[in-house]
C-alpha positions, 0 to 999 in steps of 0.5 A: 740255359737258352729261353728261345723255343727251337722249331722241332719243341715249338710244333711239338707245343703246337701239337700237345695244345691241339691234343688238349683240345680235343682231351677237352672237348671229349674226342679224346680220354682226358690224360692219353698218354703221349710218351710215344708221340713224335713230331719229326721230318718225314721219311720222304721230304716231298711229303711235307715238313713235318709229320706226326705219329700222333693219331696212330699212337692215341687211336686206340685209347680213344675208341675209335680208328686212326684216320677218324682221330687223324680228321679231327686233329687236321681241324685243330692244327691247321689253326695254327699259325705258320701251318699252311696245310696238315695231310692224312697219310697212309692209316692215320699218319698227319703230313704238316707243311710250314710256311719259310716264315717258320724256317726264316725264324729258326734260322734267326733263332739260330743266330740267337743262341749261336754256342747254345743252340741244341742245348736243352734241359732234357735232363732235368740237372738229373746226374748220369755216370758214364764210366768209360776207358777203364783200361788195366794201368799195366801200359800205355793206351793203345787203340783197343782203348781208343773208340771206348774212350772216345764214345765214352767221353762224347757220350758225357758232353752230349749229355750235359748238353742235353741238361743232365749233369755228369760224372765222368769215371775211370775204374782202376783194376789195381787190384788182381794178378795182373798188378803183381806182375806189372810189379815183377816186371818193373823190378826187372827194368828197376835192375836194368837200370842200376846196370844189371845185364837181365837179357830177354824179359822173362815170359809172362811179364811186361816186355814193353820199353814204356816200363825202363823209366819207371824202373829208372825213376825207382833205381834213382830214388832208392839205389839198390835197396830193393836188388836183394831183398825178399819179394814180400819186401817190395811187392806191394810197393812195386805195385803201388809205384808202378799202377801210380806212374801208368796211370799218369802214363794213361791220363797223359795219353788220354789227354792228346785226345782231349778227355778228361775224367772227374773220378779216379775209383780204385778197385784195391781200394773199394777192397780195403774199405770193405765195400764187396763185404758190404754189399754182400751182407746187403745181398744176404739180408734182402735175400739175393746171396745164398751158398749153393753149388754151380752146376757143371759146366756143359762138357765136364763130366763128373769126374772131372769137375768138383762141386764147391760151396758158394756164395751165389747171387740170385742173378737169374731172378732178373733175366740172367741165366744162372746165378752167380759166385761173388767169391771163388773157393779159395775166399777171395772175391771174384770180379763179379763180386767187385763189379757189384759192389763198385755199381752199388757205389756209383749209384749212391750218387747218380740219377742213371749210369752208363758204362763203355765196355769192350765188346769182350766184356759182352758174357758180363752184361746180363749178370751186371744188370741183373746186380744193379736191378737188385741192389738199387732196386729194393726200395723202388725203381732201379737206378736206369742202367746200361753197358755199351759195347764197343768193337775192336779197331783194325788198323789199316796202311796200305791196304795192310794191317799197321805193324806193332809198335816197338815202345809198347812191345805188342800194340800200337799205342794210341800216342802213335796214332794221335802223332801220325794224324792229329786229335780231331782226326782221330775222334771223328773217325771213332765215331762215324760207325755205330760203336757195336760194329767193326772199324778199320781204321785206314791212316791213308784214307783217314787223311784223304780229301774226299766226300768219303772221308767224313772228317775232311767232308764236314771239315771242309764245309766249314772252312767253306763258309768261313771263306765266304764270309772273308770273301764277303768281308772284303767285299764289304759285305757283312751277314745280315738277316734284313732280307732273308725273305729273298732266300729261295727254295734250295736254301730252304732245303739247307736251312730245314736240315740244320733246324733239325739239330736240336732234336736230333741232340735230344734223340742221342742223348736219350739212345745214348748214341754219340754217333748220331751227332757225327752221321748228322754232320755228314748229312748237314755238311752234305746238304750245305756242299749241294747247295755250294756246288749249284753255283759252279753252274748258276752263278746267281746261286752262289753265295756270293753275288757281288752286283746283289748285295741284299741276296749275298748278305742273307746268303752270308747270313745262312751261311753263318748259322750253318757253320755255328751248327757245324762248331756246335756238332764238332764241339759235342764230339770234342773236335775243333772246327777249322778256318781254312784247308 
C-alpha cells in the first residue's frame, strides 16, 4: 500500500489538527464528532481550491454560531504551510487557496506512486461480497445481463482499490422449474442429433440453437440410451449436464468482457445441505418465523381467494410492508425462503454485502433487507447490506432497435455485441449513466469519433499524450520534474482536476457507484483536451515547444501523470488504455 499522503488526505490532516486545536483550547467540545466533515474543491473553482464544511457541521455542538467557529478555525489554518489564504463564505463555509507548490507536489506524488495512485486503505482489508450477473444458466449472456455484469464486476475492483478485500459471486438458480425445462428442451436437441426429425421446438421450451451442441455432446457420449426411457430416468441428469455446459457457456461469455467471479453458489445445493432448513429454525428460535395467514391480495375478493397457513417472516418488523411466506403451500421453499437463507450464508464470511439486481427485482428489495437485518443482526450490528438496481439496455442501430439474434432464438447475446465493438467499448459505455437510469445503447454512436462519445473522449486523450512524449522522444527530450516551477496558470488548472483523483475513488467506493470513476475520466480528459487545443492558437502553449526545452520537459512531465491518472481510471473500469487512434 503506497505511503505517500495525496493532497485531498494531507489538508484533510491539516484540517483535523487545527480542530484539535481548538478541542484543546476549549473553543470546541473535546471528541466533536467529524464524521460529516469534508474537505473538497468547490462548486465554483473561482472561490479557491479548497473548501471545507467544517464549521457548519460542528457549530452547533459548540454552542455557538458557524461564522463565530468559522473565524477561529481561519486563525488555525492559515498557520498551515502551503495555504496562502482560508475565506469565509456564505454562513460559515472556509474557501482555502494553496500555493502551486502544493499542486507541483502532488504532481510528483503522482509520478511516485504511478499504478497505485488513488489507492488507499479505506477499507481497513475489511471483506465485501459483491454478487453479481447471477443470470438464470438456461443460455447465453445477453445484454439484459451485460451492465449488471459490468457495474458488479467495477464495483469489486474499485473496492479492492480502496482497501477492502472482495468476494466476487455468482449465485446459480439451478434449482426451480426454469431447469426442468432446460432439461426437456435439451432432450429435444439430444433427439435431433442421433437424427431424430423433431420439427418446431415445442412451445414453452428453449427454442435457441445455443442447445443443439449440448444435445450433441449428449447423443455422442450416450447413443440412444436416453430416446426411450422414462423422463424420471434422465431428468435430473439432463439437468445436471445441461446447467453444467451453460454455465461454461456463461463464464465463457463473460470472459470477452474481462470478468471473472471467485465463487460459484449453487441454489440446488444450498437445498440439499439443508441450508433454507437451518435458517428457518434459526428464525423460529429468536422468533422472527411464525404460521399465520396472508392477507387477500388488493382486488380478490373472498370468494376467490383461500386463506392457507404459512410459515410467515416477521418482515414488517424492519420496514417491509408485510410479512412473508418462506414456503408455499405446497412445502416447498419459496424463492424468498432460498434468497434468505443464501444471505445468511454469505455473511458468515463478509464484512458487508452488495448485490447487482436487475431493476425487475426492485418489489424484493425491501423484503431481503428486512432478512438480512434479522438473521445477521441478532448478536449486534447487522452486517451493511445493499442491492443496486441496474435498468435494461435498449439496443440501438440506425436509429432503430437492433434485431434479435438467431443463435439465441429471442436476445441479442452478449458475445454479439462484444464481436461487433470490442471489450473496452462495451464496459465504458455500461457505465457512463447512473446504473438506475435507462441506456441505450447505439452501436453507431458507440464507435463514433466525437467528444459525445465518452469512450473514444477519454481514449483519445491518452493516445494524445502517449504521442507527445514519442514526439518529445524523438526530439530528444524526456519528462522531467526539474523545472515544473515554469508551468503556469492553465496547467495548474489540468494538474488540479487530476489531484482530485484519489478522493474521488474513495467517495465511490463508499456510494458504492463505479460510475463516478468514468464521468471523472470524461471530466479529466476533458480538461486535458482544453488545454491541448489552446495551443492550436498559441504555439507557446503547446506541449511541445522545441526552442524551450526546460518548459517542454515539465510539459511532457505533466503530461505523463495525466495519462497514468487515465490507465489508472480505465484500469478501475476494467478497460485498457490505447497508444494511439
Amino acid at each position: 500500500m503506497p505511503m505517500t499522503k495525496t493532497l485531498y488526505a494531507a489538508y484533510a490532516g491539516h484540517l483535523s489538527a487545527a480542530l484539535d486545536a481548538l478541542e484543546a483550547s476549549g473553543v470546541l467540545p473535546a471528541g466533536s464528532p467529524r464524521a460529516n466533515v469534508t474537505v473538497e474543491p468547490p462548486r465554483d473553482t473561482s472561490h479557491g481550491d479548497l473548501a471545507t464544511n467544517a464549521a457548519m457541521v460542528l457549530a452547533k455542538g459548540a454552542g455557538t454560531n458557524p461564522r463565530a467557529l468559522a473565524e477561529a478555525l481561519v486563525a488555525e489554518l492559515v498557520k498551515v504551510s502551503g495555504i496562502t489564504s482560508a475565506e469565509i463564505a456564505g454562513p460559515g463555509f472556509i474557501n482555502l487557496r494553496l500555493a502551486d507548490g502544493a499542486w507541483i507536489d502532488e504532481l510528483r506524488a503522482i509520478a511516485a506512486l504511478g499504478a497505485d495512485y488513488g489507492r488507499s486503505n479505506l477499507g481497513g482489508g475489511s471483506t465485501v461480497n459483491v454478487e453479481y450477473v447471477s443470470a438464470n444458466p438456461t443460455g447465453p449472456m445477453h445484454m439484459g445481463h451485460c451492465r449488471g455484469a459490468v457495474v458488479g464486476d467495477a464495483l469489486a475492483t474499485l473496492l479492492e482499490w480502496s482497501g477492502h478485500k472482495v468476494i466476487r459471486e455468482y449465485y446459480v438458480n439451478d434449482a426451480g422449474a426454469q431447469v426442468e425445462v432446460l432439461a426437456r428442451s435439451v432432450h429435444v436437441r439430444y433427439r435431433e442429433a442421433l437424427g431424430e426429425e423433431v420439427g418446431a421446438i415445442p412451445e414453452g421450451l428453449y427454442p435457441g440453437d445455443y442447445l443443439v451442441p449440448v444435445g450433441k455432446k449428449l447423443a455422442d457420449r450416450y447413443g440412444d440410451k436416453f430416446v426411450h426411457a422414462p423422463e424420471a430416468e434422465w431428468l435430473n441428469f439432463f439437468e445436471e449436464f445441461a446447467v453444467a455446459s451453460m454455465m461454461d457457456m456463461i463464464k465463457a461469455d463473460l470472459a470477452l468482457l474481462g470478468i471473472r467471479h471467485d465463487v460459484f453458489t449453487s441454489e440446488f445445493g444450498l437445498h440439499m445441505a439443508g441450508k433454507p432448513d437451518e435458517a428457518e429454525a434459526w428464525l423460529r428460535a429468536h422468533d422472527l418465523v411464525y404460521d399465520g395467514q396472508l392477507e387477500a391480495p388488493k382486488g380478490k375478493t373472498i370468494e376467490d381467494w383461500e386463506a392457507v397457513e404459512l410459515p410467515l417472516f416477521r418482515s414488517t418488523k424492519f420496514g417491509d410492508d408485510q410479512d412473508r411466506p418462506i414456503k408455499k403451500s405446497s412445502g416447498e421453499w419459496t424463492y424468498f425462503g432460498a434468497d434468505l437463507a443464501y444471505h445468511f450464508q454469505k455473511a458468515q464470511s463478509a464484512d458487508a454485502l452488495v448485490d447487482i439486481w436487475g431493476a425487475d427485482h426492485a418489489g424484493t428489495v425491501k423484503r431481503i433487507k428486512a432478512a438480512v437485518a434479522a438473521m445477521t443482526g441478532a448478536k449486534g450490528t447487522p452486517t451493511p447490506f445493499e442491492v443496486k438496481l441496474v435498468q435494461m439496455v435498449q439496443l440501438m442501430k440506425g436509429g432503430q432497435p437492433f434485431k434479435m439474434s438467431k443463435r439465441s432464438g429471442n436476445f441479442v447475446t452478449l458475445a454479439d455485441v462484444v464481436e461487433m465493438v470490442g471489450k473496452d467499448v462495451v464496459r465504458f459505455t455500461m457505465l457512463t449513466r447512473k446504473p438506475d437510469a435507462q441506456m441505450d445503447f447505439d452501436f453507431d454512436k458507440v464507435v463514433e469519433a466525437s467528444k459525445d462519445n465518452p469512450v473514444f473522449y477519454v481514449q483519445y486523450a491518452h493516445a494524445r499524450i502517449r504521442s507527445n512524449l514519442r514526439k518529445g522522444a524523438e526530439a530528444g527530450i524526456a519528462p522531467s520534474d526539474e523545472h515544473l516551477d515554469l508551468l503556469g496558470a492553465e496547467e495548474m488548472e489540468l494538474l488540479k482536476v487530476a489531484a482530485q483523483f484519489p478522493r474521488l475513488v474513495e467517495a465511490a467506493a463508499v456510494a458504492r457507484e463505479p460510475h463516478r470513476i468514468a464521468f471523472y475520466l470524461y471530466d479529466l480528459a476533458g480538461a486535458f483536451h482544453s488545454f491541448y487545443n489552446v495551443g492550436n492558437d498559441r504555439p507557446e502553449k503547446r506541449f511541445i515547444v522545441a526552442q524551450d526545452q526546460a518548459v517542454t520537459s515539465a510539459r511532457l512531465f505533466l503530461a505523463a501523470q495525466i495519462g497514468q491518472l487515465v490507465r489508472n481510471g480505465l484500469a478501475i473500469l476494467g478497460v485498457e488504455a490505447v497508444e494511439e487512434m
